[in-house]
GUMAR-929126 format. One record per residue (C-alpha): x, y, z; residue in one letter. Coordinates in steps of 0.02 Angstrom, whole numbers, padded with zeros to 5 digits, always signed. Layout:
# residues N
XYZA/...
***
This chain:
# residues 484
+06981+09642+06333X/+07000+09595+06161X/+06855+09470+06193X/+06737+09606+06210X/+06810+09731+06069X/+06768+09588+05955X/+06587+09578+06019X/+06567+09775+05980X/+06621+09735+05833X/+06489+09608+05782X/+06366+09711+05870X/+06390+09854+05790X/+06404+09772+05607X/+06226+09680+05671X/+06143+09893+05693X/+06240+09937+05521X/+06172+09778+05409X/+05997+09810+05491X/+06001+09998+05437X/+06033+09940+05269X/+05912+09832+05263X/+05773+09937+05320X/+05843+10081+05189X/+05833+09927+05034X/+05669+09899+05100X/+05592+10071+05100X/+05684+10090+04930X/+05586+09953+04848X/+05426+09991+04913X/+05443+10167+04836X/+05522+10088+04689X/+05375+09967+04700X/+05219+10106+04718X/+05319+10220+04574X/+05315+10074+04460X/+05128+10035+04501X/+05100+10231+04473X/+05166+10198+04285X/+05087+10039+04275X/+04931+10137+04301X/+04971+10271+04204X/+05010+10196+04072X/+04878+10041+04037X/+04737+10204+04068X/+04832+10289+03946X/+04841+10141+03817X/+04649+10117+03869X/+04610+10295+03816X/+04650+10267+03674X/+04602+10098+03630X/+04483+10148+03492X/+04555+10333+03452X/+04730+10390+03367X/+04883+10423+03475X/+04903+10603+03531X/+05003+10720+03411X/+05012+10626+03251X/+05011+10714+03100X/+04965+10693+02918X/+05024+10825+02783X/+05023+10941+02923X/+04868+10941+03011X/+04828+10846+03183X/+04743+10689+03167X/+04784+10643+03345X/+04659+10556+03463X/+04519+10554+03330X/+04432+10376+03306X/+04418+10287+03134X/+04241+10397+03064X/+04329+10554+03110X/+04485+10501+03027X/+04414+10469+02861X/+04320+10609+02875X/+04502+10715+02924X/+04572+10622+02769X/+04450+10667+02631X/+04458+10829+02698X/+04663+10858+02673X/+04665+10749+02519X/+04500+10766+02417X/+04619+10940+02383X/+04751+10888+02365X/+04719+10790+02219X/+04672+10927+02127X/+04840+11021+02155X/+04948+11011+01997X/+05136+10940+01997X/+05263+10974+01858X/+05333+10813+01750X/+05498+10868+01630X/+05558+10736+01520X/+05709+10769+01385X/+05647+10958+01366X/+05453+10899+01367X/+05371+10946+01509X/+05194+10915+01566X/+05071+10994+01705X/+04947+10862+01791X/+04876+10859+01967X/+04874+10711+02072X/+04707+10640+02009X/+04746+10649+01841X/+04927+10561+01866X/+04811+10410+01937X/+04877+10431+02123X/+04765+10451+02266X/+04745+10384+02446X/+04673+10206+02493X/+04529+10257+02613X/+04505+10077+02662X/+04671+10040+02707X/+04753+10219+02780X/+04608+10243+02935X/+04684+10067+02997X/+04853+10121+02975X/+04829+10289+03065X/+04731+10220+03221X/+04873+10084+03250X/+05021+10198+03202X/+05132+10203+03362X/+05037+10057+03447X/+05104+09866+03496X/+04975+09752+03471X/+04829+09888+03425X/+04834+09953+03604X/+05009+09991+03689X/+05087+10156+03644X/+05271+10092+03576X/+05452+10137+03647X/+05472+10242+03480X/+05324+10327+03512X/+05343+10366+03675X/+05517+10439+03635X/+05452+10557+03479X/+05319+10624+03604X/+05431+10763+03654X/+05434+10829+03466X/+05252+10843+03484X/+05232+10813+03301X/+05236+10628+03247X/+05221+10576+03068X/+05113+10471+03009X/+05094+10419+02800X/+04927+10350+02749X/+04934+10205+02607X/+04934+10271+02445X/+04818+10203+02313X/+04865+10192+02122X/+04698+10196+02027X/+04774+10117+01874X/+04959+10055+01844X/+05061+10203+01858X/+05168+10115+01661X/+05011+10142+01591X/+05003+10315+01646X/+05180+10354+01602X/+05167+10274+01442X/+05011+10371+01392X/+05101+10541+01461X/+05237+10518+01374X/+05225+10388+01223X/+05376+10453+01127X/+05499+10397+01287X/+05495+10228+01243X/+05533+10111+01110X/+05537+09928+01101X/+05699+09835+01064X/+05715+09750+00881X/+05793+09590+00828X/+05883+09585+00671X/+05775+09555+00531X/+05772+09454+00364X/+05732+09544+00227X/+05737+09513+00035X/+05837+09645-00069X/+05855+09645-00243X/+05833+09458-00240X/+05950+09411-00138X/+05903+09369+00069X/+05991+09521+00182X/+06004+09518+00361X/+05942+09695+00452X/+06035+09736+00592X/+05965+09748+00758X/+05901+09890+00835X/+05912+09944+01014X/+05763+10018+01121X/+05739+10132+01266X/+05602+10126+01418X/+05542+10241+01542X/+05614+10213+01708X/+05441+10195+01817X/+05523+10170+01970X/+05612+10327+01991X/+05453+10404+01932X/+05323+10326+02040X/+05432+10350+02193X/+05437+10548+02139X/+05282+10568+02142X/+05218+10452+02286X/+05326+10558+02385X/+05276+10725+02335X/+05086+10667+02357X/+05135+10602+02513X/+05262+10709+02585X/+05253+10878+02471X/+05394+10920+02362X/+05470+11094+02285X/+05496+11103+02106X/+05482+10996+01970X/+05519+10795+01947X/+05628+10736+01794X/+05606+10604+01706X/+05703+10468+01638X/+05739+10335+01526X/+05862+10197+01503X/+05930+10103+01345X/+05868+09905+01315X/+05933+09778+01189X/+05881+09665+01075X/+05876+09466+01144X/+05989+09421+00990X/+06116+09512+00875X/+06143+09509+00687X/+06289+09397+00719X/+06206+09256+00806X/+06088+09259+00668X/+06237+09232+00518X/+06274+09047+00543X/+06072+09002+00489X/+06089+09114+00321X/+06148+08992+00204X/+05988+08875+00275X/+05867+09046+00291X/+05909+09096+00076X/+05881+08903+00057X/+05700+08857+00112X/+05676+09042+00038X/+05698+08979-00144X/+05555+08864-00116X/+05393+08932-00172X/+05251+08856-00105X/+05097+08819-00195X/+04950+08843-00084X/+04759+08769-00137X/+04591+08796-00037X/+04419+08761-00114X/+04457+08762-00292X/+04574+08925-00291X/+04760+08940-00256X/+04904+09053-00205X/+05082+09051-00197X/+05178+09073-00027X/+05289+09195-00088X/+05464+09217-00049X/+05433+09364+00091X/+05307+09273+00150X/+05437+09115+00194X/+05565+09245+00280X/+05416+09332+00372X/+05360+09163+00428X/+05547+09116+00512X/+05562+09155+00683X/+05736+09224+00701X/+05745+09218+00886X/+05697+09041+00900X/+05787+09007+00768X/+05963+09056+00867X/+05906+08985+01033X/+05840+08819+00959X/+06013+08814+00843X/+05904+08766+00693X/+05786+08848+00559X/+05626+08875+00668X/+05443+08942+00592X/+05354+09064+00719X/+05190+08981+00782X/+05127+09151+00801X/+05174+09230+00608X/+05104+09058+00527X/+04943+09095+00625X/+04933+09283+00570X/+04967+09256+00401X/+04845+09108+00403X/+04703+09239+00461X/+04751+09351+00343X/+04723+09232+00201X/+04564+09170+00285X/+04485+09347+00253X/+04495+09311+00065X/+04411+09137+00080X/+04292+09126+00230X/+04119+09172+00168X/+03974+09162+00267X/+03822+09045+00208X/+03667+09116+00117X/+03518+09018+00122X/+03426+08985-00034X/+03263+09091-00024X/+03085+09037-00098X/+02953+09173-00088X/+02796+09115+00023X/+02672+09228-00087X/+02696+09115-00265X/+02855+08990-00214X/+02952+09075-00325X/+03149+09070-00301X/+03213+09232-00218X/+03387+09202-00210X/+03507+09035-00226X/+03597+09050-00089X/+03788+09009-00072X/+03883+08869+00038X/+04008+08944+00158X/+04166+08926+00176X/+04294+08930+00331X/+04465+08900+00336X/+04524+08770+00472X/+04652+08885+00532X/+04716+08762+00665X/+04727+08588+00552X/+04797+08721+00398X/+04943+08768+00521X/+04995+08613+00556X/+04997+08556+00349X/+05106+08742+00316X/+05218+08703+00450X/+05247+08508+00386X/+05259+08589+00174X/+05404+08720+00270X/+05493+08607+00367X/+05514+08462+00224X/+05527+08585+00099X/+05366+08539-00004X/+05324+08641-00149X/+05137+08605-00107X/+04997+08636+00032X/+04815+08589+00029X/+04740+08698+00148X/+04611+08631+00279X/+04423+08723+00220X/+04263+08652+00262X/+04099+08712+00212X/+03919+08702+00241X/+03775+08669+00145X/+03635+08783+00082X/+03499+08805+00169X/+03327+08816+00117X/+03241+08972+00201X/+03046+09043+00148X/+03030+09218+00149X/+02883+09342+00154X/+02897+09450+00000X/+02921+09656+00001X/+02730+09678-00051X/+02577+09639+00030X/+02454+09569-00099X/+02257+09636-00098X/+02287+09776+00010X/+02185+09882-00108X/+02033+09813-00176X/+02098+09869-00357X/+02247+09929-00442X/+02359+10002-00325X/+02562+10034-00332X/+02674+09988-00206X/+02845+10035-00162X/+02970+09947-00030X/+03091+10078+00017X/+03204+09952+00083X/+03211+09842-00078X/+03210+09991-00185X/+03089+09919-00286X/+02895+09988-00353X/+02763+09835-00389X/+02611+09834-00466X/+02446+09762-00399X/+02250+09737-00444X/+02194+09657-00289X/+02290+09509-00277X/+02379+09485-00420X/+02548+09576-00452X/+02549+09638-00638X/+02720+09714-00621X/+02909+09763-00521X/+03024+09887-00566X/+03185+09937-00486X/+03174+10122-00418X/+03278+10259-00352X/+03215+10318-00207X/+03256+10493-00101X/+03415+10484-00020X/+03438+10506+00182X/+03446+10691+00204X/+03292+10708+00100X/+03199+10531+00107X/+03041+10500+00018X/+02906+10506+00138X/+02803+10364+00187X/+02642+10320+00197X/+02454+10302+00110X/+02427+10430-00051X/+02367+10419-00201X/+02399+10489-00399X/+02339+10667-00412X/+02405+10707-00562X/+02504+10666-00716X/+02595+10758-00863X/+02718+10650-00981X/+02850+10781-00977X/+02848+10889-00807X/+02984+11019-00774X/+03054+11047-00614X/+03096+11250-00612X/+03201+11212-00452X/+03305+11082-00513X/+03297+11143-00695X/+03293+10965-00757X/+03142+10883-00845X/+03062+10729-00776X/+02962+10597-00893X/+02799+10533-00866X/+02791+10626-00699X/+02625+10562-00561X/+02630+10661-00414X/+02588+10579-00276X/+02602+10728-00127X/+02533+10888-00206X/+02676+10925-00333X/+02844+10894-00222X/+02827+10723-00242X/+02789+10596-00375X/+02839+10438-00484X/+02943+10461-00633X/+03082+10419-00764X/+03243+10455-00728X/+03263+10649-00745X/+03342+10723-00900X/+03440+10901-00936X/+03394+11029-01052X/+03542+10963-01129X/+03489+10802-01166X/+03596+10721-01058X/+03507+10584-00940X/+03523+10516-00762X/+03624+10324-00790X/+03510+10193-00740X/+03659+10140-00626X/+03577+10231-00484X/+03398+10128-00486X/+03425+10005-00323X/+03517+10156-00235X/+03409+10313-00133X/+03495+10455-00213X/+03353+10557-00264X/+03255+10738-00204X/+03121+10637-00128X/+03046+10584-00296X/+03030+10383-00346X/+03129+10370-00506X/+03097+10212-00626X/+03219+10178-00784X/+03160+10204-00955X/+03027+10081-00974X/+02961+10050-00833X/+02914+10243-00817X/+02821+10235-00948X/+02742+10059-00929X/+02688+10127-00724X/+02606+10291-00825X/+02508+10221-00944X/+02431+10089-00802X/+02387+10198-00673X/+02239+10318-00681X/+02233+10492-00572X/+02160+10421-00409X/+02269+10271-00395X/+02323+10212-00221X/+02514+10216-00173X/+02585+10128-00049X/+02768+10182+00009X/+02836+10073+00164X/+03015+10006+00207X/
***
């Protein structure tokens, strides 16, 4: 009996295993087909939108969702390209300052944010994330584009607001009623760009109520007055030495503010001994190379009779390199003098076509270069005569061209002017003509300190002279010749 109560047993634990197996076995072949369901849900999904933004992403607002990259931009410029233009409110310490986006320098990167946008929310470029998959029951999913800083946003800051920062000072050496002083350091300030930038990169990106403040925060010197004291005694002692400096026949003394402008007081403290700035010897080294370097002027000979034009002059450069290098050695050993480095060149020899051109006219003719300021006189080939003249000045310049002498009078008078004008030839009806520097009903006369300058009406004035030299030369019917 017990025999066959155990078999019943084992049968019946046989029927209840096999139940449960069939039930597993059902269960993963739904579990099986539901995951293959997914599996095909969600690679079609992920295919959709292969090429194309996820569904319900947004950018400032508006629904850039399954759009591909053209439409994108295109959804971009059209939220941003106004944006840019909307104004945002900068206070700093009480000064305050309205500027839109644009202006501020900030605008979106429309290379970069497309990119950005069609991959936001994606593994790999394809698969729609986790995260993504858990924000779609918001139905609104942010997205940010990449912002793009035309120029660097210190720049802008700096420009906005120049009186926000100031540059730290170390102390500095200074020479008071003969005696070397130390000035004490000062301490500077600088715009904190961080805060800034982020302030407004979010309000571009994000929108913001309000205004942003900005701020600034103190910065110090790299050295104090007291690291400074120990070098004094060394600083008032090169001081004392005044340097004699020569350069091509001329000299100059290094002057006692010039040694303490030329000591680097920085160095000076980190290197523990009396150190010359490389940069300060090179500035004041340019400086005194203004005063020396001239440029070369070739010696001129005229082509028309081989006359000498001009003598020309050797130039001169300072060797500003080989010069710094001989200060620093007189400074350091305490030398009382410096030969400065100058080289020069030699004079050239140059021919040069004169101001006149020579047998124009068959005859006797006059001439006058507008650029030389200066009236010759011809027959044919030969010149018989130059004068220095004063010619019309730029808002009323004598005019140029082909004339001729239409009439003379040794003592015209100008009613306009009310001035009279010696040995007057008009040249252009009666406006314009050759004469002697113009004289008042006073007496008084024009200084001959003009001729060489164009400061007249129009008129060509000659000095006393040479007026009445041109007159009594030239005949009624005489060519002129005017011509820069």
């Amino acid at each position: 009996m017990a025999e066959e109560i155990k078999k019943a047993k084992i049968v019946e634990t046989i029927k209840n295993t096999a139940k449960r197996f069939r039930f597993g076995k059902y269960f993963l072949a739904a579990f099986l087909c539901l995951l293959g369901v997914l599996i095909l849900f969600y690679g079609g999904f992920a295919y959709a939108y292969k090429d194309k933004s996820l569904p319900f992403i947004k950018v400032d607002g508006e629904d850039l969702g399954g759009l591909n990259k053209g439409q994108i931009i295109s959804k971009l410029q059209e939220i941003f390209i106004e944006k840019n233009n909307q104004k945002i409110e900068i206070e700093f310490e009480g000064e305050k300052i309205s500027k839109s986006y644009i202006e501020l320098g900030v605008t979106i990167d429309y290379v970069q944010s497309p990119g950005k946008i069609l991959n936001f929310g994606k593994l790999a470029g394809i698969f729609p994330s986790p995260a993504y998959l858990r924000q779609t029951t918001d139905k609104e999913i942010y997205a940010l584009p990449v912002k793009l800083w035309i120029k660097a946003p210190e720049k802008t800051f700096l420009e906005l607001f120049p009186s926000k920062k100031a540059d730290p000072e170390n102390p500095k050496l200074k020479l008071e009623n003969d005696e070397v002083k130390i000035e004490d350091e000062k301490a500077g300030y600088a715009i904190n760009y961080t805060r800034l930038k982020n302030g407004i990169e979010g309000c571009f990106l994000l929108g913001c109520s309000g205004k942003l403040y900005g701020e600034k925060y103190p910065t110090k010197s790299n050295i104090v007055t007291s690291d400074l004291v120990p070098f004094l005694d060394a600083i008032k002692e090169v001081s004392r030495s005044r340097i004699l400096l020569s350069y091509s026949y001329r000299r100059t003394y290094l002057e006692r503010e010039n040694i303490l402008e030329l000591i680097d007081v920085e160095r000076t403290v980190l290197n523990q001994k009396l150190t010359f700035g490389d940069q300060s010897i090179e500035d004041y080294l340019k400086e005194l190379s203004k005063k020396i370097n001239q440029r070369a002027r070739p010696k001129q000979i005229s082509t028309y009779d081989g006359s000498l034009v001009s003598e020309g002059r050797e130039g001169l450069k300072v060797d500003e390199k080989k010069s710094k290098e001989i200060l620093v050695n007189a400074l350091n050993n305490k030398e009382t003098k410096a030969t400065l480095e100058v080289t020069t060149s030699e004079i050239e020899t140059e021919y040069v076509a004169p101001g006149f051109t020579p047998g124009k006219y068959p005859g006797r003719y006059i001439e006058i270069n507008l650029s030389e300021q200066m009236l010759y006189q011809f027959e044919g080939s030969n010149m018989v005569g130059s004068h220095k003249v004063s010619t019309g000045k730029w808002s009323m310049p004598t005019p140029i061209g082909e004339y001729a002498i239409n009439n003379k009078d040794p003592r015209a008078y100008s009613q306009k002017y009310g001035l009279y004008m010696p040995y007057w030839m008009s040249f252009i009806g009666s406006d314009y003509g050759i004469h002697e520097l113009p004289e008042w009903p006073s007496g008084a006369k024009e200084g001959e300190s003009h001729l060489g300058t164009p400061v007249s009406h129009g008129c060509v004035r000659l000095g006393r002279g040479s007026a009445e030299t041109v007159y009594n030369w030239a005949d009624i019917g005489t060519p002129v010749y005017i011509h820069r």
